[in-house]
C-alpha positions as CSV (number, residue, x, y, z in Angstrom):
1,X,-24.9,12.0,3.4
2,X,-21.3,10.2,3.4
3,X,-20.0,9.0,0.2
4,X,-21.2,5.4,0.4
5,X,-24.6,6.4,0.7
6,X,-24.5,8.6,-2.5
7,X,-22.8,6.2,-4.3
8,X,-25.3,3.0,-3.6
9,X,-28.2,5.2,-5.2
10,X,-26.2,6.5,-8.1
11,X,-28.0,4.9,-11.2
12,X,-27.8,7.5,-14.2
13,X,-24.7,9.1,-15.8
14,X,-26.5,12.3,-14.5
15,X,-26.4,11.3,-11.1
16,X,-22.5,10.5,-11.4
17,X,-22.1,14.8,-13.0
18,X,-24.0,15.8,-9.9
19,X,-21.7,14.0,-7.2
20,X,-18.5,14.9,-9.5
21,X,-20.2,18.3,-9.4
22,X,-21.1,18.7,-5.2
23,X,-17.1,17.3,-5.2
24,X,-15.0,19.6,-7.3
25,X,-17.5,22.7,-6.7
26,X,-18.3,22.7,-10.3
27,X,-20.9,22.9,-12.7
28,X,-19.5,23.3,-16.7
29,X,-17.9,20.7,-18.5
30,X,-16.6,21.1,-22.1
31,X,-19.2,18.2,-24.1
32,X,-21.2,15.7,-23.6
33,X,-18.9,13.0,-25.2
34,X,-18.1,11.5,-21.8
35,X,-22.1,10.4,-21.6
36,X,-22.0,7.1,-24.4
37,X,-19.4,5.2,-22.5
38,X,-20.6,5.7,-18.9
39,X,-23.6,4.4,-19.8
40,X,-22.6,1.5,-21.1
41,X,-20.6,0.8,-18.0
42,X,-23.5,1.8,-15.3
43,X,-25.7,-1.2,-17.5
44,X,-23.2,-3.7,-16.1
45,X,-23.0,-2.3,-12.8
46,X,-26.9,-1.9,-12.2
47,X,-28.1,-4.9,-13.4
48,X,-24.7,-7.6,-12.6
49,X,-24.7,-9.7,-9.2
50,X,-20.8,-10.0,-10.1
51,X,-19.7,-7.0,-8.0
52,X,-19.4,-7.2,-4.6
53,X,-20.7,-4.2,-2.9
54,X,-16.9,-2.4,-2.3
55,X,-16.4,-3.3,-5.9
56,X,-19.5,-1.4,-7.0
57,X,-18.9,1.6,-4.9
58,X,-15.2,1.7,-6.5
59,X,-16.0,1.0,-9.5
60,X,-18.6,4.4,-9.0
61,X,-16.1,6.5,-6.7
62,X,-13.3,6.1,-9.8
63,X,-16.2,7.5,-12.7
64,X,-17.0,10.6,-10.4
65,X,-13.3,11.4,-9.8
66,X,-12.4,10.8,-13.8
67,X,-15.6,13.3,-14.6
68,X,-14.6,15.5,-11.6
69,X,-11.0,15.6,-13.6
70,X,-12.5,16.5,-16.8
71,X,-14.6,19.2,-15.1
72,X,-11.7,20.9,-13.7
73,X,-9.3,20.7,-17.3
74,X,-12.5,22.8,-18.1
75,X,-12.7,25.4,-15.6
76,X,-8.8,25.5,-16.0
77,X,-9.0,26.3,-19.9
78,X,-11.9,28.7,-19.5
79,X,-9.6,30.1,-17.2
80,X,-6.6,30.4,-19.4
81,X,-7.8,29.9,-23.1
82,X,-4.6,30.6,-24.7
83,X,-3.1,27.3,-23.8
84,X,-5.4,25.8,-26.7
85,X,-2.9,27.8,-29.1
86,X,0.0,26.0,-28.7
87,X,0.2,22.8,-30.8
88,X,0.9,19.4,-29.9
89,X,4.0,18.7,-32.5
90,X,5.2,15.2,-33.5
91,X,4.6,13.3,-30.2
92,X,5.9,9.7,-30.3
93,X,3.1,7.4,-29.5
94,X,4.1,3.7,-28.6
95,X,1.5,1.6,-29.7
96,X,1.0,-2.4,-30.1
97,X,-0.5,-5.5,-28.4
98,X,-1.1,-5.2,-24.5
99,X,2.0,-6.6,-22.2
100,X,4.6,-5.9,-25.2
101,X,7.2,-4.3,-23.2
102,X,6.1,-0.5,-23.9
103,X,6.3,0.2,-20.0
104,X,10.1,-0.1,-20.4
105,X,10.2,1.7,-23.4
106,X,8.4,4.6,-22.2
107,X,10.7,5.3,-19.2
108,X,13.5,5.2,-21.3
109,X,12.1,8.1,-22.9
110,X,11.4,9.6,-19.7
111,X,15.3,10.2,-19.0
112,X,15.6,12.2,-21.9
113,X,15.6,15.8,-20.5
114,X,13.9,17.4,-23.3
115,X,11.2,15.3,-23.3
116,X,7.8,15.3,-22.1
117,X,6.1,12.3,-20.5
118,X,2.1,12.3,-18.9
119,X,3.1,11.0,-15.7
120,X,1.0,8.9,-13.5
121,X,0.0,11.8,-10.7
122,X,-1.0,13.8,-13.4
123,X,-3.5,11.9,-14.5
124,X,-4.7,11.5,-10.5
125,X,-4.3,15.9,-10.3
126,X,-3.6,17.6,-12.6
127,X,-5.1,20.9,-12.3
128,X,-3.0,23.3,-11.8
129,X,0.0,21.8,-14.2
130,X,3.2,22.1,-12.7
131,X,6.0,23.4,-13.7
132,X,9.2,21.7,-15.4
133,X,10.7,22.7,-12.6
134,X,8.1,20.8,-10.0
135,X,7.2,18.0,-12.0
136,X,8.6,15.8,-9.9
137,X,8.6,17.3,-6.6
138,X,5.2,18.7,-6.5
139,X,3.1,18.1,-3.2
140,X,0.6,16.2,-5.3
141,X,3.4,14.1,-6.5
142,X,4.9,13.9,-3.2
143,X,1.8,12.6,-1.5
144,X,0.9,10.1,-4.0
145,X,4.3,8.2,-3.8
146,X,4.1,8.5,-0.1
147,X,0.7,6.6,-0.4
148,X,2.6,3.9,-2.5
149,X,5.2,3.2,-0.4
150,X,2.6,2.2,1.9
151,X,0.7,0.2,-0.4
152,X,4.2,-1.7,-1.8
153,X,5.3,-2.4,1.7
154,X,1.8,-4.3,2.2
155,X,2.1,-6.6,-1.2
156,X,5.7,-7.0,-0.4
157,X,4.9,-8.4,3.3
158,X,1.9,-10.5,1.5
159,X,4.3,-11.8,-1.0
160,X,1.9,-11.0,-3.8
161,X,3.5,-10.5,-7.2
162,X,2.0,-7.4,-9.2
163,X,1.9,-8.0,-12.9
164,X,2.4,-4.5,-13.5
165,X,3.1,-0.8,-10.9
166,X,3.6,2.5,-12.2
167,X,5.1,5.1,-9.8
168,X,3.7,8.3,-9.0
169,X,6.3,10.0,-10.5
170,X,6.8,7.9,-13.7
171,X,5.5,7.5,-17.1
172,X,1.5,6.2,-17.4
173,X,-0.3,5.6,-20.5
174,X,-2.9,8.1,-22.7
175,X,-5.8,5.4,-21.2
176,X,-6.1,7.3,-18.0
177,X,-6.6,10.4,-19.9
178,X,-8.8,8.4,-22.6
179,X,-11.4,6.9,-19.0
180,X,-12.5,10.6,-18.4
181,X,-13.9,10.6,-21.6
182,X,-15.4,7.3,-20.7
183,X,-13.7,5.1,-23.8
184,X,-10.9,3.5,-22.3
185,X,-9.5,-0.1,-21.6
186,X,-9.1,0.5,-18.2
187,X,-13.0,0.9,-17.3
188,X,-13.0,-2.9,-19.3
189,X,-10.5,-4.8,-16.7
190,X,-13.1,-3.8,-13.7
191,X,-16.2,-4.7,-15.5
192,X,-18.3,-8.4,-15.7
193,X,-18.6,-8.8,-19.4
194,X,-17.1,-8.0,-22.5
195,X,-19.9,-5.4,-23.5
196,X,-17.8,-2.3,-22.6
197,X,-14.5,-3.7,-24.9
198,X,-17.0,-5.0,-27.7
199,X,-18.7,-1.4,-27.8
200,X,-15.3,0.5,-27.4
201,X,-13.4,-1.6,-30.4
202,X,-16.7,-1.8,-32.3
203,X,-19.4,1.0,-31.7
204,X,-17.5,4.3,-30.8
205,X,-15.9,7.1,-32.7
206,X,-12.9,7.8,-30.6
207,X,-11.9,11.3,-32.1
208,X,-13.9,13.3,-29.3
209,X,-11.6,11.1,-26.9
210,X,-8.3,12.0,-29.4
211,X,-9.4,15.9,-29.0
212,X,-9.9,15.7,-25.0
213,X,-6.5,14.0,-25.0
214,X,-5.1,17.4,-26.4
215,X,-6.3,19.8,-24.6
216,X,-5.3,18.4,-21.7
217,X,-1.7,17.7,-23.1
218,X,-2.3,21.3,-24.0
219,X,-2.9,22.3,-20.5
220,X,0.0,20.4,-19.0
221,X,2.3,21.4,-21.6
222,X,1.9,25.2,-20.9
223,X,3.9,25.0,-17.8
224,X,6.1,22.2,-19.0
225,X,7.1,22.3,-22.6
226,X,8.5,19.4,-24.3
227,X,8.4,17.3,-27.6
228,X,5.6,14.5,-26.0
229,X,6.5,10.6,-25.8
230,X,3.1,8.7,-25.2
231,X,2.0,5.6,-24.5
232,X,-1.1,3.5,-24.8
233,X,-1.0,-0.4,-26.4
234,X,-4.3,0.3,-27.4
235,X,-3.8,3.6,-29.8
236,X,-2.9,0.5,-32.3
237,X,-7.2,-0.4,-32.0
238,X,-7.5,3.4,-32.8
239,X,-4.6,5.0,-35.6
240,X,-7.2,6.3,-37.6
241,X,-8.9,8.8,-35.1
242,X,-5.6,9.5,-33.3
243,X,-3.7,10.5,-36.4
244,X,-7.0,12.8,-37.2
245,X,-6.0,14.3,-34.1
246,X,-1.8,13.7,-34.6
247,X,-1.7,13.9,-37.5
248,X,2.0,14.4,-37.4
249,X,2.7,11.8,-34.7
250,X,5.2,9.1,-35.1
251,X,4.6,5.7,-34.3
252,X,6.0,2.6,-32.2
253,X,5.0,-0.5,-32.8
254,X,6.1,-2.7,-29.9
255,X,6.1,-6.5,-31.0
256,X,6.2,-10.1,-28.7
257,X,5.1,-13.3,-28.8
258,X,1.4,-12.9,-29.1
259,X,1.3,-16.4,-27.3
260,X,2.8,-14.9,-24.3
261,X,1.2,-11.1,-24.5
262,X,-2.1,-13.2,-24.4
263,X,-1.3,-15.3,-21.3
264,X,0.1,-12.2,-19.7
265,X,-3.1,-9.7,-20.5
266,X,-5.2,-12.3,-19.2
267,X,-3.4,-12.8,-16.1
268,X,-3.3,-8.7,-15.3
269,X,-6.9,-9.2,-15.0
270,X,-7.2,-11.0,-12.3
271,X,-6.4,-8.0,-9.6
272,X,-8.9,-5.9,-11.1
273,X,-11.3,-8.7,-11.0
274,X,-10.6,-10.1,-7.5
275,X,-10.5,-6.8,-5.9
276,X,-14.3,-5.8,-7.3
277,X,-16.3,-9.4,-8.0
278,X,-17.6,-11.8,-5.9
279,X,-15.3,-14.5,-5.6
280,X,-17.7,-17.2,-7.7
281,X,-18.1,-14.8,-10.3
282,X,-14.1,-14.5,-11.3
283,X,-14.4,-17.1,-14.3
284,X,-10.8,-17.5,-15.6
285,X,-12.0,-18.8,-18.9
286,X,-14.3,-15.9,-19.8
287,X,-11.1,-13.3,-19.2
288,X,-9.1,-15.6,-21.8
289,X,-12.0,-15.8,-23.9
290,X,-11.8,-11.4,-23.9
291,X,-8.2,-11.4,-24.3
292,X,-8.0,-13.5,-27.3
293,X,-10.7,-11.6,-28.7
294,X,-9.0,-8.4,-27.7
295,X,-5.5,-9.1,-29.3
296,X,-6.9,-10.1,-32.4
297,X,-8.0,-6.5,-32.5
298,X,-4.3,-5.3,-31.3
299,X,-2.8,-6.8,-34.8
300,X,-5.4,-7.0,-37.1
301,X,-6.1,-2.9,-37.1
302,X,-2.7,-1.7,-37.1
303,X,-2.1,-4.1,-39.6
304,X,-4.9,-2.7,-41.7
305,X,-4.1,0.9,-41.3
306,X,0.1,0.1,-42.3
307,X,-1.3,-1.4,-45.5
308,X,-3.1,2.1,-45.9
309,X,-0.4,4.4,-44.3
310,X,2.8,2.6,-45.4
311,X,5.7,0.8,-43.5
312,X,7.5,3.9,-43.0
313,X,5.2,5.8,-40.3
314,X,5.8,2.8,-38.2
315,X,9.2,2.2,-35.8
316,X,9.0,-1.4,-34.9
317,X,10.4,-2.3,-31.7
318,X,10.6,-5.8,-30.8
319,X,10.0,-7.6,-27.2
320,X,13.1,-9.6,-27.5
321,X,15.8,-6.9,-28.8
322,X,14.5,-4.8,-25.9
323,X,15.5,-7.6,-23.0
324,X,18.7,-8.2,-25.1
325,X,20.0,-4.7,-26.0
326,X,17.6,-2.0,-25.0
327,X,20.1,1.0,-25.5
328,X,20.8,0.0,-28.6
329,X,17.3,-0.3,-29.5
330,X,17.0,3.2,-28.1
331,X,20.0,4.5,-30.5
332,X,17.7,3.2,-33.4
333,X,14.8,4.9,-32.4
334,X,16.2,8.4,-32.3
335,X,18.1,7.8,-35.6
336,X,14.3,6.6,-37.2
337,X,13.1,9.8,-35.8
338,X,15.4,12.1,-36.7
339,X,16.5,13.2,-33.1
340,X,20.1,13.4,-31.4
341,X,20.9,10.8,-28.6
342,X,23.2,12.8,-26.4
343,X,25.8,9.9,-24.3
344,X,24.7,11.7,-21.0
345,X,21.0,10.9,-21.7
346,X,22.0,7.6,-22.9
347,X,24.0,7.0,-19.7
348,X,20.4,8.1,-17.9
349,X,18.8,5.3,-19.4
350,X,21.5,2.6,-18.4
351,X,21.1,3.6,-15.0
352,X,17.3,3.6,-15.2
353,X,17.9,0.2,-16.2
354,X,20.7,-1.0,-13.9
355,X,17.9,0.2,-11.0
356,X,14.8,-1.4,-12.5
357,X,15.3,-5.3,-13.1
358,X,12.6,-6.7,-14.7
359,X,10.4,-8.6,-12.2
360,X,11.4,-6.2,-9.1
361,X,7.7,-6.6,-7.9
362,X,7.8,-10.4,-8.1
363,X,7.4,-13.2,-10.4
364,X,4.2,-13.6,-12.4
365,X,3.2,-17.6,-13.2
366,X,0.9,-18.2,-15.3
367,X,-0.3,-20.3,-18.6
368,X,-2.2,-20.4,-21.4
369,X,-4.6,-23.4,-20.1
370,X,-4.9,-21.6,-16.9
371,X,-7.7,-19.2,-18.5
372,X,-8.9,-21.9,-21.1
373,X,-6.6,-21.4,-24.1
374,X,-4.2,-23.3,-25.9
375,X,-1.9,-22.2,-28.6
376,X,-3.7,-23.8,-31.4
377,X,-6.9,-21.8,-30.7
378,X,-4.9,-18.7,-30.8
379,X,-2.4,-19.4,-33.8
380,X,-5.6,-18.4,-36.6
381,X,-5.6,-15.1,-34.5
382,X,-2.1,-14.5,-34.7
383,X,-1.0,-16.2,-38.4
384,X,-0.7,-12.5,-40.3
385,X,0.9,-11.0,-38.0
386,X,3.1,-14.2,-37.1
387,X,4.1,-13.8,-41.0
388,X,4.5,-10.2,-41.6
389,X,6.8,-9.8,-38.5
390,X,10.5,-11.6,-37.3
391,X,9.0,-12.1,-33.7
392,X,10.7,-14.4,-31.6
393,X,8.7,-16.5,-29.8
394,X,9.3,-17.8,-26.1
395,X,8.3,-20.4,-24.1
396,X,4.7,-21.7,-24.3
397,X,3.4,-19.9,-21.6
């Protein structure tokens, strides 16, 4: 039976652990954690006319390779227990709304040789972890970027702007670690209505998802040491349960615009979307409707766990500093965190820079009205945090 077929009758979170299983050749996986959130997901799917039929069958194929993922982190642990002795100590953890400029942020990091970042293959392969040494020039890695180039050369001959790339070698955010526990934001942008975000923000105890998240930085860490910078704009919906877990962490709060972060999070949508529903059933409105609901989440809990955990945990980086004066930005950072700033790595990052202009993949238009908002329906969302930050706004988007 070929793929498609197995995926068309898949209809219980059981059925996606048996095809994961018949893939990976395994059997064992470390809880049953993962179980809450798929089911939630395989509502939509089975009982939704939105998908088209590819869409459904991706949608399937990406929740049996994320379990098949998880199943093999397993088998590698059982395999090597000792890697669950070695702490996870002080990560930085960039945090904030959606579309806030943490992408650039976290690459900066990146070009700091004793740091450690998840990159984007290894959240595709992990198992085994490579080396320091191989990190970057790892078959796995290797074939992925080859892949795409391919895929870049297509949008760049269709002229279609992408709102947002991560190379196979680069930086990704803790969310692709977070979906194989089945409670992450990324299973949201695929789906047809806002039950999956309403039961992830409202419903869930994330600290399961928190623990899974170190063990596999545990794992990937035992070949590669390094003090951990992290990403993941939604860690600001979740402080409480990822401090449980990091307790030690130290956090970046990335600030913009909320006006324009809304627009733009809206707008990232519409790939996901267009690439997995029926073309009546991609209703602009409804996405802006989500992402204002959404980002009143992305200020309202961090601002709720600073008044409980104080200012000081908190490095704030701002959207407009960053496009102005991002080294410098940088420089503050390391001082607020106690770390040296060597000029070599700092000359790293200006090149990183000087190589990635922003809007290399195109120019992304959009507005506000395009998905049924207006920035007087969004300014009681975004009053508090409006007047407990300096944020600079832009242009009405």
């Amino acid at each position: 039976m070929n793929d498609v077929n197995e995926l068309a009758n898949i209809a219980t979170p059981d059925d996606v652990f048996k095809l994961a299983a018949q893939r990976t050749g395994l059997s064992e996986i470390d809880s049953d954690s993962w179980r809450d959130g798929l089911v939630v997901m395989l509502e939509d799917l089975n009982t939704s006319s939105a998908f088209t039929p590819f869409g459904r069958e991706r949608i399937l194929g990406d929740a049996t390779d994320a379990l098949g993922r998880r199943m093999q982190v397993h088998d590698y642990i059982q395999q090597h227990p000792e890697v669950l002795d070695a702490p996870v100590e002080r990560p930085l953890v960039v945090l904030g709304m959606p579309r806030t400029g943490t992408t650039v942020i976290s690459y900066l990091l990146d070009q700091d040789p004793t740091r450690r970042s998840l990159l984007h293959w290894q959240c595709v392969d992990p198992i085994p972890p490579a080396t320091t040494e191989t990190l970057r020039t790892d078959p796995r890695c290797l074939a992925l970027l080859e892949e795409q180039g391919k895929i870049l050369q297509m949008v760049k001959q269709a002229k279609v702007p992408l709102p947002h790339w991560e190379d196979a070698d680069g930086p990704t955010e803790d969310m692709f670690i977070h979906n194989q526990d089945f409670k992450g934001l990324s299973w949201d942008s695929f789906l047809s209505t806002p039950r999956y975000s309403e039961w992830l923000f409202d419903e869930t105890d994330m600290t399961s998802t928190y623990e899974y998240q170190k063990r596999y930085l545990q794992v990937l860490q035992s070949t590669a040491p390094g003090s951990w910078s992290l990403k993941m704009p939604s860690h600001s919906v979740h402080i409480e349960a990822l401090l449980k877990v990091f307790p030690d962490a130290r956090l970046v709060w990335a600030h913009r615009d909320p006006y324009k972060a809304t627009g733009s999070l809206a707008n990232l949508w519409k790939l996901p979307k267009g690439m997995t529903h029926q073309p009546d059933a991609v209703d602009l409105e409804a996405m802006g409707r989500n992402a204002m609901w959404q980002m009143g989440y992305h200020v309202d809990r961090p601002l709720r766990a600073r008044d409980r955990i104080g200012d000081e945990r908190f490095f704030h980086m701002y959207y407009h500093e960053m496009m102005r004066d991002p080294v410098d930005v940088m420089r503050r950072l390391y001082a607020w965190a106690d770390e040296p700033l060597p000029a070599e790595t700092e000359a790293r990052m200006r090149n990183w820079l000087a190589e990635h202009p922003q809007d290399v993949f195109g120019l992304n238009s959009y507005s506000l009205d395009q998905y049924g908002l207006t920035v007087e329906q969004l300014q009681p969302v975004f009053a508090e945090y409006l007047d407990t930050f300096d944020i600079e706004l832009e242009a009405t988007p």
